[in-house]
N, C-alpha and C positions, 0 to 999 in steps of 0.2 A: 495596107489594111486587109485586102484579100486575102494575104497568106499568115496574117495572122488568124485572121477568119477561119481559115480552112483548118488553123492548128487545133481548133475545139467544134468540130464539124460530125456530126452523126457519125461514131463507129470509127472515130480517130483514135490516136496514142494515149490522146488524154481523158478519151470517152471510156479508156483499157485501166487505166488509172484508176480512177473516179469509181469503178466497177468493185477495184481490189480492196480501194479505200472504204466503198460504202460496203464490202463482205466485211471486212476487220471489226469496223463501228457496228453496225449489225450483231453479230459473234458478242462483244460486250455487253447492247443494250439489252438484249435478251436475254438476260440471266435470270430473271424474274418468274420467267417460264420454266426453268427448270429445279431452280432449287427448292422452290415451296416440295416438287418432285422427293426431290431426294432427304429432303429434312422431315418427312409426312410420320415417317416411324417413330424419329424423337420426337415431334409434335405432341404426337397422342400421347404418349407415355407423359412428355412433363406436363400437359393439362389435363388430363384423366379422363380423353372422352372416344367417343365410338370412332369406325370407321368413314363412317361420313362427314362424322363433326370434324376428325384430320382433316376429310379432303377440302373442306371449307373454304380455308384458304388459299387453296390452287383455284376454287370456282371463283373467290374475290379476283384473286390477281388476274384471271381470262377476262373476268367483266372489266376491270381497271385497263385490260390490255387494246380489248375491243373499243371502248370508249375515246383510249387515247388514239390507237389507230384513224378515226374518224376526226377527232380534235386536230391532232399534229398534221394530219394531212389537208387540212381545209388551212391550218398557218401555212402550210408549204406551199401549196396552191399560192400563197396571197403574198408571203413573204420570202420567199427562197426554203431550201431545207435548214438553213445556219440555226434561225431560230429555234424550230423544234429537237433542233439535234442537243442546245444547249438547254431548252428545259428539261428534257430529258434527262439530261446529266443529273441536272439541280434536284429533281425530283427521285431519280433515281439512289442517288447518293444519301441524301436526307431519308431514304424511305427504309434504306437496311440499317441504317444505323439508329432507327426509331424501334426497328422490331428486332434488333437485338436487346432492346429494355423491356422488351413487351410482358407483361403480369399476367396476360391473361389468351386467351384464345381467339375472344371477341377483339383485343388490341391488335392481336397477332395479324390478324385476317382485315383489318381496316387500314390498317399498315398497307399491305397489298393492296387493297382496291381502288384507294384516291393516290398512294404514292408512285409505287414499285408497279404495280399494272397500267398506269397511265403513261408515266415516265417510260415505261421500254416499248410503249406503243412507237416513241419517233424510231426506235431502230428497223422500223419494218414496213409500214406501210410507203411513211413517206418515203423511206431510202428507193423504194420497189418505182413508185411513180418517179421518182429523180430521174434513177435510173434509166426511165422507160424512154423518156426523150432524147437520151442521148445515144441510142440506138433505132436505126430502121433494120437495117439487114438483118444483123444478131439479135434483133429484140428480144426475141423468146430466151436467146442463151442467158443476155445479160438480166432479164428479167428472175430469171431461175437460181442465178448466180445470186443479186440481192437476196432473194427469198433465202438460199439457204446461212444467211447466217444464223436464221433462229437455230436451225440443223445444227451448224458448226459449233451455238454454244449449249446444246443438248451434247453433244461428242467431248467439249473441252471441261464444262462446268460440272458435269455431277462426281465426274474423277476429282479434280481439285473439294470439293464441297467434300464428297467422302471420308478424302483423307483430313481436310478442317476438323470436320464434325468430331472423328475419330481420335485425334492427337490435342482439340483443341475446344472443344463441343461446337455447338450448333449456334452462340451467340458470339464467341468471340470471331467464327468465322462469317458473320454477315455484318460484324463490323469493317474487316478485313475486303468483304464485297465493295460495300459503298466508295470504299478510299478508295479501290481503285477501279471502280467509274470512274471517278470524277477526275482522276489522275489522267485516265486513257479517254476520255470523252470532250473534254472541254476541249485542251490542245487541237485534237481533229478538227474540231465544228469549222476550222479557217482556212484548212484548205475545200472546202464547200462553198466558197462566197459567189464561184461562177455560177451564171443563170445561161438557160438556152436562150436563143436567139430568138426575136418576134418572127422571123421569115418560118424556121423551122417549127414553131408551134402552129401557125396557120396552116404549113401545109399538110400538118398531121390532122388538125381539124377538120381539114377537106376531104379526106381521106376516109376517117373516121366515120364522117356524115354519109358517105358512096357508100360503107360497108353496110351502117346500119338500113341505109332504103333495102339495100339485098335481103337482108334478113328479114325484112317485114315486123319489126318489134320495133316498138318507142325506146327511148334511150331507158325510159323509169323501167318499164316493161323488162327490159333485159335487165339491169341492175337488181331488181325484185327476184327475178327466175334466180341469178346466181347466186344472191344470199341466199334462199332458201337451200341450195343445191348443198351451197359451203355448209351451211347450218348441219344437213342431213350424215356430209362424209364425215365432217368434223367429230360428231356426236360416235359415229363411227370407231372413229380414229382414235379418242381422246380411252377407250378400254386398255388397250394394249398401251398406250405411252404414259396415262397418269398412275398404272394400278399393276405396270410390272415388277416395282421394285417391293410390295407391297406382296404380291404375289407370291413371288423367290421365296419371300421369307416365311409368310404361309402354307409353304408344302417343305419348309426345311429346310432351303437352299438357303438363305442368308440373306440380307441385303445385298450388301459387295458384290452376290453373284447377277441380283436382280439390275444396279449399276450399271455393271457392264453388258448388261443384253439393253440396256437404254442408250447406253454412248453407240454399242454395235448397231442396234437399230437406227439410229440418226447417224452416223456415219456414212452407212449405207444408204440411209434416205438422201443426202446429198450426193451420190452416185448419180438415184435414183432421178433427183432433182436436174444434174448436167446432163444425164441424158433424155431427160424430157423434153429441155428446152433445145436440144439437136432436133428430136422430133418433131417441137411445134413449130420450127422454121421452115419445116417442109409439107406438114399435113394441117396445119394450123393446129391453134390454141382447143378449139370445143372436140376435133377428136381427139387429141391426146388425153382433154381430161377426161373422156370417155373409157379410154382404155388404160387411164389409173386406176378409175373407180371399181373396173369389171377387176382388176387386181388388187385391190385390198381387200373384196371381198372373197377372195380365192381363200385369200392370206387369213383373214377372220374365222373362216372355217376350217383350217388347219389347227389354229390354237384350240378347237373343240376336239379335238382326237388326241395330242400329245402336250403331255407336261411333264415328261421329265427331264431332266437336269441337260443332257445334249440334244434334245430333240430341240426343247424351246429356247435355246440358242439357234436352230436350225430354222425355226418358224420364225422367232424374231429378224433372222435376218433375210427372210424372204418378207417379210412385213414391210422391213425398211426399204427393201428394193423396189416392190410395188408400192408404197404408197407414198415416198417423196416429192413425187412430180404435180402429186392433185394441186396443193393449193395455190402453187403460183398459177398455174394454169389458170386463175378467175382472172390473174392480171396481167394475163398478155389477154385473153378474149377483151376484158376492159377494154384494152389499148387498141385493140382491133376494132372495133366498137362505137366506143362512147368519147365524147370530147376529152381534147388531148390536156386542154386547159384545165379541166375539172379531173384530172387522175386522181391528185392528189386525195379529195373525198371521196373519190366511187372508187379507186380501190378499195380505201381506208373502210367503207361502208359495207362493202363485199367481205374484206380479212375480216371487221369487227363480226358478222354472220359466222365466220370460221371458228375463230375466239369462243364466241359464246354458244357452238356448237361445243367444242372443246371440252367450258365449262361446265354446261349441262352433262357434258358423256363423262366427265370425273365424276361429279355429284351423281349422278344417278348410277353408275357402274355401282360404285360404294356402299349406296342406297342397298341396293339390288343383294351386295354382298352381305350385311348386315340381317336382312330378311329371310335368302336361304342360307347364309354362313358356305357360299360358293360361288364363283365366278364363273360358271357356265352360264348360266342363266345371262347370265350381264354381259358375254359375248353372242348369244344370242341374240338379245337386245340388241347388239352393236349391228350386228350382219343384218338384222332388222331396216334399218335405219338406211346404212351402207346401198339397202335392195330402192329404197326410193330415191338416192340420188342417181342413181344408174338409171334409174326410169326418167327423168328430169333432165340431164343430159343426154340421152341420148334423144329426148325429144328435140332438143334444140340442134342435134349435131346433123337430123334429117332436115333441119330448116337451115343450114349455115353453107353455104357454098365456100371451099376451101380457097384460102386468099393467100398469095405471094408475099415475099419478106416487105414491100412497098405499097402493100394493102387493097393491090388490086384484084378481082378477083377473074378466079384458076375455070375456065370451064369444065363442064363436068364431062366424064368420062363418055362416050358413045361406045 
């Protein structure tokens, strides 16, 4: 019994597995996030309305995603990930094959928020806190590594979607989505049946409780500061990734070209993401996001001096490099943190703040754009925003004593 024991032990073969498995799943369920992206220009065109009213339903599907993030993660919590991973599917799959019928805008965009936004919430939160227990040493890598499958299907999805749209329009290829979720989702959900062990969750609990007396913050307390935080980068972030391909084509370049500085920039953000989580294994989780944040806001003030055609390939991909690593960073501090039992909704609760930072910073970027007919302004706004999470983090990074891969904490320097 021991050395079966020990075959699914923190940071074993099968905890290396479970990691590849839950990036694959991840990469799928999140397509939801990205194609409303890339389908924004036929949007407008076949319902006849502004720029904000396209980005509409990118704001539905963040709400849907945030919502579901918080729901799927409080089943996982209680029931294993199996569950959410299969509503996910179910909901995912029914939900593109609803808004390839869709009549209208208002259809389009409801479509995303109860179906397609909920449903790709299981590939992200919960996978993140699965993940998280089955790692102590690597935590932060394998933490970073779940996170980036939203990355991976920003890099895989808008290429495939383009060429749909292109050869095939915009409804027959989100029919062509749904089938295969469900094809590539369900299957999966069963090699997920294994749960960690009661030993190893109590003694991350224990753990957990030591950090947070250091930090002198209630559990609510910390959970509260990070949503905000996420809320502020997000709102940030979501300029540059909901409104580049929208962009391209507003100064001439094309869609297609705007495409591919979206897939370069997530590409690159999952770089950005595995070398984070190197870093937060050794400086911990609250500096690293510190010194995401001081870099995307580098990055944000770049896109104000050049837009043309090689440069904003050049800023996109310093974008993606600096700002990959922020968001998982809420869920290793989590993990650092706050009970090991309850990841599952104080992640979920933390990314849904990211989410619906997201949404808002599409919607209003849009907004923004519609009003002066420019998006300067609306990266302003961004680097706005970007400036108080920087302030918010680094409050908390002068109260955090840097803790080891086993949660103990690192004395400070003399």
């Amino acid at each position: 019994m021991a050395s079966l024991d020990a075959r699914y032990a923190p940071d074993s073969s099968y905890a290396w597995l479970r990691l590849a498995m839950s990036l694959l799943l991840g990469t799928v369920a999140c397509v939801g996030t990205w194609s409303v992206v890339v389908v924004l220009p036929s949007v407008q065109a076949e319902f006849g309305t502004l720029r904000a009213g396209a980005a509409l339903p990118y704001t539905c599907v963040m709400i849907g995603f945030g919502f579901g993030n918080i729901a799927m993660g409080r089943i996982a919590d209680r029931y294993g990930i199996v569950v959410p991973v299969v509503m996910g599917a179910l909901l995912l799959g029914s939900g593109y094959l609803l808004a390839a019928l869709a009549q209208s805008l208002w259809q389009f965009a409801l479509v995303h928020l109860v179906l397609i936004g909920i449903g790709g919430g299981a590939g992200f939160s919960p996978l993140i806190a699965d993940l998280s227990h089955w790692f102590r040493r690597h935590r932060g890598l394998a933490v970073v590594f779940g996170a980036s499958g939203s990355y991976l299907a920003g890099v895989i999805w808008p290429q495939l979607i383009t060429w749909g749209v292109a050869h095939h329009g915009w409804r027959t290829t989100h029919v062509a989505i749904g089938l295969t979720v469900l094809i590539i989702m369900l299957p999966m959900s069963l090699f997920f049946r294994r749960r960690p062990s009661v030993e190893h969750m109590a003694a991350d609990d224990a753990a957990s409780s030591s950090a947070r007396g250091d930090l002198g913050l209630s559990a609510n307390q910390l959970q509260w500061l990070l949503a905000t935080a996420g809320f502020c980068c997000c709102v940030a972030m979501a300029m540059p990734q909901v409104h580049i391909v929208a962009y391209c084509g507003d100064l001439g370049y094309g869609v297609a070209r705007g495409a591919e500085m979206l897939s370069l920039m997530l590409l690159l953000g999952i770089i950005s993401r595995i070398g984070s989580g190197f870093v937060a294994d050794r400086i911990g989780g609250t500096a690293t996001l510190a010194l995401g944040s001081a870099m995307q806001g580098a990055a944000l003030f770049l896109y104000l001096w050049f837009d043309g055609l090689t440069s904003l390939y050049i800023v996109t991909a310093i974008f993606g490099l600096f700002q990959g690593g922020i968001v998982p960073m809420y869920a290793v501090i989590i993990r650092e943190y706050l009970p090991a039992k309850e990841a599952g909704v104080r992640i979920g609760i933390v990314m849904s703040a990211t989410v619906l930072g997201m949404a808002f910073g599409g919607y209003v970027s849009g907004a923004i754009f519609d009003y002066f007919a420019s998006y300067r302004v609306a990266f302003l706004n961004g680097l706005a925003w970007n400036l108080v999470n920087l302030g918010l983090v680094c409050w908390l990074m002068m109260r955090a004593r840097p803790r080891n891969s086993l949660g103990h904490s690192t004395p400070a320097a003399v």
